[in-house]
C-alpha positions, 0 to 999 in steps of 0.5 A: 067080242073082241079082247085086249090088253096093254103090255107097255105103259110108257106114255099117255097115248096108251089111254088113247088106245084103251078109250078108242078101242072099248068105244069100239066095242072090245072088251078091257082085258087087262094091262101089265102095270110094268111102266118106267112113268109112275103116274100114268099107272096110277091114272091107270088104277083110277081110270079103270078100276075094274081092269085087273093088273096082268103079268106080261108073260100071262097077256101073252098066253093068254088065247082069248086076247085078240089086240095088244095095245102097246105104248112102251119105251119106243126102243121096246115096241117092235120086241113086244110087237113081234112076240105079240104077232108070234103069239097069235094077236094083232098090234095096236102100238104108238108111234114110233113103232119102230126106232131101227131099220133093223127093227122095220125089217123083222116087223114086215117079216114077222107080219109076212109069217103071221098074217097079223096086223101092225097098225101105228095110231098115228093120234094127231091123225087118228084121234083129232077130230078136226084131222079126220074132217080134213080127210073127208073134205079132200076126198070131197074135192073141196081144195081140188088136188093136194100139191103140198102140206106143211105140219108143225109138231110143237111140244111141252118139254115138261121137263120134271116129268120125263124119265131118263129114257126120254133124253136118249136117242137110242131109246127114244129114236131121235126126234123126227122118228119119235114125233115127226112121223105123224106129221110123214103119215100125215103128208102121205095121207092127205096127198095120196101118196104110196111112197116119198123120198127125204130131200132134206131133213134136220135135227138140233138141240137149241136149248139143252146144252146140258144134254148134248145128245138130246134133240129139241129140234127137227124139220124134214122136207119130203117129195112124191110124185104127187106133192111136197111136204115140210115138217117141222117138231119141237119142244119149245112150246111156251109155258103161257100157251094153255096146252102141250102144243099149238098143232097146226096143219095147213093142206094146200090144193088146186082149188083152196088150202084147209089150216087145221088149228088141232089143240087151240085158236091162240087168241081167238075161239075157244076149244080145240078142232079148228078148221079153217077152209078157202076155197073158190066158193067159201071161206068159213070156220068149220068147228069139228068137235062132234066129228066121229073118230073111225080109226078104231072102229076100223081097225076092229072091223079089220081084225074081225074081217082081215082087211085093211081098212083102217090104214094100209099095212105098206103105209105104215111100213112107208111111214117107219121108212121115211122117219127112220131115213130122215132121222139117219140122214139129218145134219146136226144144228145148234149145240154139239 
């Protein structure tokens, strides 16, 4: 049976990680309690009684721990990568994996000289049933070929709850890199493409005077040889909306367009995991909620078998490389 652990408890998708990987069939071997966000350790504690509270160096040492599962302050997450993979064990981080070119050049070669696995959990992908429902339904030819996708990002800023790290680019990346990269791994996905270029991209902070170098706003505009993509992310989700953020997909094609409506059906059916498909032959509703979620059995079958089957290591690479580039490249908006 498969082992892991979590080194780096800095954000809710860690929960994610753990729920997905022991309905995989791993087994929980412990987390090191070191978080800059009290409460996620005591939703920890009260989620997982039985996991036993580790030291970072012991995870680390310790040989029968086949996966670290990493979802620590952004800027930490390569280091911990890289001492992971030096150590012997395959990665499981958030996103962004990396916040530096610097950072993305030292995971391929660390990867290069370990043959271990680097995978991101891309969660508005890999954890959004109605997502992986969009996949199935292109690769089925339902909307013909994918020519264009247009993803919105909108956040909660949830301002009481964030920790100082979360208002400084240099720790958290920069707001495409730190939340625009699903929506890049998303366009690279559901296009087929293996690689892009950044024809635009931007980043602003309209709402925060106050904090200058924080950004609350960014769009990207992407181009393949295959297809075109529009991102756009933001921490302006409204206080009346009754969850985080209003995600929304829409995947056009030759043949029809599917619109993901990921968390809510503002106004209309209840619950998350809306589809909506058009094409020459229907126009319906598809509710995904029952869809299974396969990344993390993948990406145990990848770790047992040393394949590739839950996402390709260049995508990932391809994915850090846009992000970063958009981010470097992105003119400045709204208060300076």
């Amino acid at each position: 049976m498969l082992r892991f652990a979590v080194v780096g408890m800095d954000h809710g998708h860690t929960l994610d990680h753990v729920k997905g990987l022991l309905a995989a069939g791993a087994e929980f071997a412990g987390y090191c309690p070191q978080t800059s966000v009290p409460a996620l350790l005591e939703t920890f504690r009260k989620t997982y009684p039985d996991a036993p509270q580790v030291d970072r160096d012991a995870i680390f040492a310790d040989q029968s721990i086949d996966i670290i599962c990493i979802a620590a302050i952004p800027r930490d997450r390569a280091g911990l990568a890289i001492r992971a993979m030096k150590a012997g064990k395959d990665v499981m981080t958030d996103k962004p994996g990396v916040t530096t070119f610097a950072q993305l050049e030292e995971v391929r070669r660390t990867v290069a000289e370990t043959g271990r696995i680097f995978s991101i959990c891309f969660s508005e992908r890999h954890c959004v049933r109605s997502a992986v429902k969009a996949g199935k339904l292109i690769k089925e030819g339902a909307i013909g070929t994918v020519i264009q996708t247009l993803g919105m990002g909108p956040h909660r800023l949830q301002l009481p709850t964030r920790p100082d790290w979360f208002f400084d680019p240099h720790q958290y990346g920069g707001i495409i890199v730190d939340i625009a990269s699903h929506q890049v791994d998303q366009f690279l996905f559901y296009t087929g493409s293996t690689d892009a270029e950044v024809a635009a991209s931007s980043v602003g902070n309209f709402g925060m005077p106050g904090r200058p170098n924080f950004q609350d706003f960014g769009e990207v505009l992407l181009r393949s040889d295959k297809a075109s993509g529009y991102v756009r992310v933001d921490w302006f989700t409204p206080e009346a909306l009754p969850t985080w953020g209003d995600g929304r997909l829409t995947i056009l094609g030759t043949e029809g367009y599917i619109e993901l409506r990921k968390y809510i059906d503002i106004a209309g059916r209840p619950g998350k995991d809306h589809l909506f498909l058009v094409n020459g032959k229907e126009m319906t509703h598809i509710d995904c909620s029952s869809e299974k979620l396969d990344y993390f059995d993948a990406f145990a079958a990848d770790v047992r078998d040393r394949t590739e089957t839950a996402m390709p290591q260049a995508h990932v690479y391809e994915v850090c490389r846009l992000s970063l580039e958009a981010q470097s490249k992105a003119a400045r908006l709204g208060h300076r």
